[in-house]
C-alpha positions, 0 to 999 in steps of 0.5 A: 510455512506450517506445512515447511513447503517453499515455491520458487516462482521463475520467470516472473519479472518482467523485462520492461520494467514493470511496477508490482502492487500486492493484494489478497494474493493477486499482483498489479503489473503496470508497465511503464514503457508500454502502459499495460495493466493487469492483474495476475495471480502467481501461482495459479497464473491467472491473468485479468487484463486492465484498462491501460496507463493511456486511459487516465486523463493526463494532468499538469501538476500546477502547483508544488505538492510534497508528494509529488516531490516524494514520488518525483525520482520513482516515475522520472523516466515514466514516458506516460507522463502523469500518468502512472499507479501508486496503489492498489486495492481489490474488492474481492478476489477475481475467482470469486463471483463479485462486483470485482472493482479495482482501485487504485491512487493514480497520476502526479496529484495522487486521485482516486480511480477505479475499474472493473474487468472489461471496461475500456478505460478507467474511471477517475475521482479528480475533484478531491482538492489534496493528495491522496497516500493510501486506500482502504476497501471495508464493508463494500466502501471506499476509503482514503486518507490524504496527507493531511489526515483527511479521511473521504469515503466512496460508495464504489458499488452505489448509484455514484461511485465517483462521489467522494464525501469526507468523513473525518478530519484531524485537527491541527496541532503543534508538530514538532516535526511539521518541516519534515516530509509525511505519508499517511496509512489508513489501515482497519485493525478489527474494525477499528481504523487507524492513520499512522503517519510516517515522517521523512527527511530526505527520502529516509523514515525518521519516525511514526505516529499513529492515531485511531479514529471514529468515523461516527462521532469524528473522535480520535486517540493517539495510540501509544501500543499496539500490544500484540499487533503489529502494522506493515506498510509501505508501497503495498496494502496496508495490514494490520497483523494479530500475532496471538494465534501464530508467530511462524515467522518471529515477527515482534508485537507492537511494532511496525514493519515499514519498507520503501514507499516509493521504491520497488523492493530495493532501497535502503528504507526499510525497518522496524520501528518500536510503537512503545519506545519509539526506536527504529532499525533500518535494514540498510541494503547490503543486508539479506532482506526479506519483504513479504508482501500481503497474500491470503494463505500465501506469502510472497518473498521478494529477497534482495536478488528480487526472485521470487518465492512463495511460503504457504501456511494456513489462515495467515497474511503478512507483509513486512520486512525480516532480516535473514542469514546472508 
């Protein structure tokens, strides 16, 4: 975007109905008919091939689960069954010489899993007993947050990497909006973690809160201004942007960019949510929405043609959603 350069990438969709997960530059492709899985970088079209869809064990759900109700119409026509991927998140990036460990939130009970390049299958963390809603890699660990605010960690790179150990809980509270629908996001805003919490009715966002949390005394605060930060969330990686050192793309402080967190790029519920006032405007569909999603020094844009295109610009990362001209 500093450099007024854009890239049209053709060509890139799949025709079998892939889904696409974002992170750090690098694109998640699972194919539900088929159940392939990789790893894919755009414009460098470089491919890392995964551990298929048929490697996770397949579950029966047992009991109602509000996640489970919330995901139910994205997967209905999954032929895998239980068996699909929700989230990703990366270790570091593929080019780079690591212990490149993916991981990602899988099946209709939302576990924990996680693969290398190379191995056969995938390896699952099925002992946790509630619904895992976003991840989080930091400081050579895993970290997840369920629906009810419980945060766990993993030691992905140790001698037990499907050990999974909490580390936080919330309290319980009034809520006066306990009948409604919520996803949870952990997000790390400068070594600081954050849940925001996101209520539905019926599929569509009604409002968030947000609360910062100490994973060494197991203390938290609610945050009621993010100042010159802004969140963005939804069915990629969570982020948390400083917009101090640059605003290319007039993105509004103290807010969160939320899109659908269920659908792939073309449903109605996405918006900006205001953290201060706590007002909200949804980008209804028959507008020109722009979702980026998060890459390092590139910016992917999905329109609501669902091409593709990329926006490069130095030292910056996005996701969101920004409503252009038509």
């Amino acid at each position: 975007m500093s450099n007024n350069k854009t890239y049209k990438i053709i060509d890139f969709a799949s025709a079998d109905g892939k889904l696409y997960l974002s992170w750090g530059g690098w694109i998640l492709c699972v194919s539900e008919e088929i159940g392939a899985v990789n790893l894919t970088h755009p414009v460098w079209r470089t491919v890392i091939d995964l551990p298929g869809l048929d490697t996770f064990p397949e579950y029966i759900q047992e009991n109602d689960d509000p996640l489970d109700t919330l995901h139910e119409y994205t997967h209905e026509n999954d032929e895998n069954g239980s068996r699909y991927i929700s989230k990703m998140v990366l270790s570091g990036s593929p080019t780079i010489k690591c212990d490149l460990v993916v991981m990602v939130i899988w099946g209709k009970k939302h576990q924990l899993g996680f693969s290398r390049p190379g191995d056969s299958s995938w390896s699952v963390m099925d002992t946790w007993d509630g619904s895992f809603s976003d991840i989080l890699y930091h400081s050579r660990r895993l970290y997840a947050v369920d629906s009810t605010r419980r945060v766990v960690e993993c030691d992905i790179h140790g001698p037990n990497p499907s050990q999974i150990q909490q580390v936080f809980s919330l309290p319980n509270v009034d809520d006066r909006l306990a009948s409604f629908d919520k996803i949870c996001y952990l997000v790390e805003s400068f070594g600081k973690f954050l849940i925001a919490r996101r209520h539905f009715a019926y599929r569509n966002t009604l409002s968030f809160d947000i609360v910062e949390i100490d994973l060494k005394d197991g203390s938290h605060k609610e945050i009621r201004h993010l100042w010159n930060k802004s969140l963005f969330l939804g069915f990629n990686a969570s982020l948390c942007l400083h917009l101090s050192a640059w605003n290319v793309v007039k993105l509004k402080p103290n807010c969160i960019y939320f899109t659908d967190h269920f659908g792939q790029c073309v449903d109605s519920d996405m918006g900006v949510f205001c953290v201060q006032n706590m007002r909200m405007r949804v980008y209804p569909v028959d507008f020109r929405v722009l979702l980026l999603l998060h890459l390092y020094g590139l910016c992917l844009v999905f329109n609501s043609r669902i091409s593709l295109h990329f926006w490069e610009f130095s030292h910056c990362s996005v996701v969101g959603v920004l409503e252009t001209e038509s």
